[in-house]
N, C-alpha and C positions, 0 to 999 in steps of 0.2 A: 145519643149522637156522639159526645166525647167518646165513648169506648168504643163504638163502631170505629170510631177514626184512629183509636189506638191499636184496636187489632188488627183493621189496613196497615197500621204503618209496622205494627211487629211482623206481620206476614211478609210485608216487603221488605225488613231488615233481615228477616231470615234466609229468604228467598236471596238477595244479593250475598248474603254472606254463605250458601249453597253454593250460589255461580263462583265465587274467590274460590272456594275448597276446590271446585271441578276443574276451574282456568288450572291449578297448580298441582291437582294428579296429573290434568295430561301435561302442563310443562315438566313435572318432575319422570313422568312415564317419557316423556320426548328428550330430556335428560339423559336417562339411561339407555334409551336406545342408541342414540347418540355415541354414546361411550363406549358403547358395547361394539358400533359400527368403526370408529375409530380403532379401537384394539386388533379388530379385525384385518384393518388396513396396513396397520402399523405388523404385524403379522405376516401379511404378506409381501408388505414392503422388504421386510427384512430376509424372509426365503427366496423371492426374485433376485436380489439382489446376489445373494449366498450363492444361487446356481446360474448365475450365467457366465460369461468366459468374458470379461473387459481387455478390450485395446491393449497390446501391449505398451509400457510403459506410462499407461492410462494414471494408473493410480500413486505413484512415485512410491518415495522410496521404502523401503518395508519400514511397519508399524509407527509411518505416518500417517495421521485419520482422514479419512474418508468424508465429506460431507454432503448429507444430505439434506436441500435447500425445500422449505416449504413456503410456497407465493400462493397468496390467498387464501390460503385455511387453516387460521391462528390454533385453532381446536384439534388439531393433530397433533402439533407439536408437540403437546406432554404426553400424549398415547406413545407416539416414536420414540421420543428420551425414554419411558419404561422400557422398552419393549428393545431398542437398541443397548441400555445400557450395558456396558460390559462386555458385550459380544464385539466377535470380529468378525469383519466380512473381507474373505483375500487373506488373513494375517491383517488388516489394517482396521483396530479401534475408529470406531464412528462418532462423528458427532454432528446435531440437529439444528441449523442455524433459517432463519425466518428471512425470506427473499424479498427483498424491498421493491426490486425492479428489475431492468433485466439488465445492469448495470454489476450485477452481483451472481448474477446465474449461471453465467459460463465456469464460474469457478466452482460447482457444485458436480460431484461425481452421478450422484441421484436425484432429480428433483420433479418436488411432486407441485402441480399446478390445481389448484383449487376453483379456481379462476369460473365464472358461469358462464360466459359468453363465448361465442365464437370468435372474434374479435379478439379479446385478451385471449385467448388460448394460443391464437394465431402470431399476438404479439411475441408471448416469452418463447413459443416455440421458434420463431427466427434467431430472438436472442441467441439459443444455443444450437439453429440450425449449422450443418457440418459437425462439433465438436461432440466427443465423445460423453455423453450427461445422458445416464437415462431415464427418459422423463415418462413419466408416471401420471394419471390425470384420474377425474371420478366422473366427467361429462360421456356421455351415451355417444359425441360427434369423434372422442381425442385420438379415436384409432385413424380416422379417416382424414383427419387434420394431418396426421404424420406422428402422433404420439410413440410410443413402442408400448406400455403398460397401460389398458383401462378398467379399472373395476364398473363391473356391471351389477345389475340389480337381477338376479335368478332368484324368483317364488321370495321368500321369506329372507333368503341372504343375497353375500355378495360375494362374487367370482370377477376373478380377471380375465382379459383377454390380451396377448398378445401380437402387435403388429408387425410380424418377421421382416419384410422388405425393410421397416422403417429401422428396426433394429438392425439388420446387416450394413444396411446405409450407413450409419454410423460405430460399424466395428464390433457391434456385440454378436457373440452367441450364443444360443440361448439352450439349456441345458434340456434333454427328452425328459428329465425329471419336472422339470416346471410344464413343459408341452404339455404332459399327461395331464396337469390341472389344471390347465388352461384353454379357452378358446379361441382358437386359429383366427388370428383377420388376416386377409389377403388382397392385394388390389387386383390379383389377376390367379388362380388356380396355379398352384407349382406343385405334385406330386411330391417334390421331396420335403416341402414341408410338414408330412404327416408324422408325426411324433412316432417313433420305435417301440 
């Protein structure tokens, strides 16, 4: 009877100590996809940025930086700082600072919203409604909210799409080189939005 009860309880220690090893390949496999998604963003964050035409006097004065604000998605940030460091975008060194509120976002050249809800997205986007910030998001709604940049989820990776009305709205243009890898949102069909 004692040994039956011992090899219940080794089967069930082994057994739970299976389940720890499995919770932490998929947390270490959910780790790295993660990271991998991140770089990617940070990636494109930084070629969008590179080829579009900002506002005059947008950016002041040469090779003063550039900042790119991220509200709500503390886990980008060290992707971006790699991925930005050293590069210029304009002539103007960048740098990656974390958006508190929207108290702090008007002052950001790019900024990326992380934000899950429709509601906060709708928040920080008034923050910087009018001014020239352009804002970048990873929600499926941000194009249609007014965003100008959303990464979307296509098969196995991730593509952006850009939202030209919302982008002219506020003074950018946006270069045929990024149209080509991008997907067009529109609130209403405009012919001449077809990438060259």
């Amino acid at each position: 009877m004692a040994q039956s009860r011992r090899s219940v309880g080794i089967c069930l220690t082994l057994s739970i100590l299976a389940g720890i090893a499995t919770a932490a390949d998929h947390h270490t496999e959910f780790a790295s996809r993660r990271a991998s998604d991140n770089r990617l963003k940070s990636s494109i964050v930084y070629n969008v940025t590179k080829f579009v035409q900002w506002p005059e006097r947008t950016l002041g004065e040469a090779r003063s930086p550039i900042v790119v604000g991220v509200w709500h998605d503390d886990g980008l940030i060290p992707a971006l700082e790699i991925e930005l460091r050293d590069k210029l975008v304009q002539g103007h060194p960048v740098m990656v600072r974390r958006v508190e509120g929207s108290k702090n976002a008007p002052g950001c050249a790019v900024l990326f919203v992380g934000a899950s809800s429709r509601q906060q997205i709708n928040y920080i986007l008034q923050a910087v409604s009018g001014r020239p910030v352009l804002t970048i998001g990873d929600q499926s709604e941000f194009s249609s909210l007014g965003g100008i940049v959303t990464f979307i989820r296509d098969g196995g990776g991730t593509r952006f799409e850009i939202n030209l009305p919302a982008a002219r709205r506020t003074g950018f243009q946006v270069s045929s080189k990024v149209l080509r890898m991008a997907y067009v949102w529109r609130e209403s069909p405009d012919p001449l939005d077809a990438p060259n």
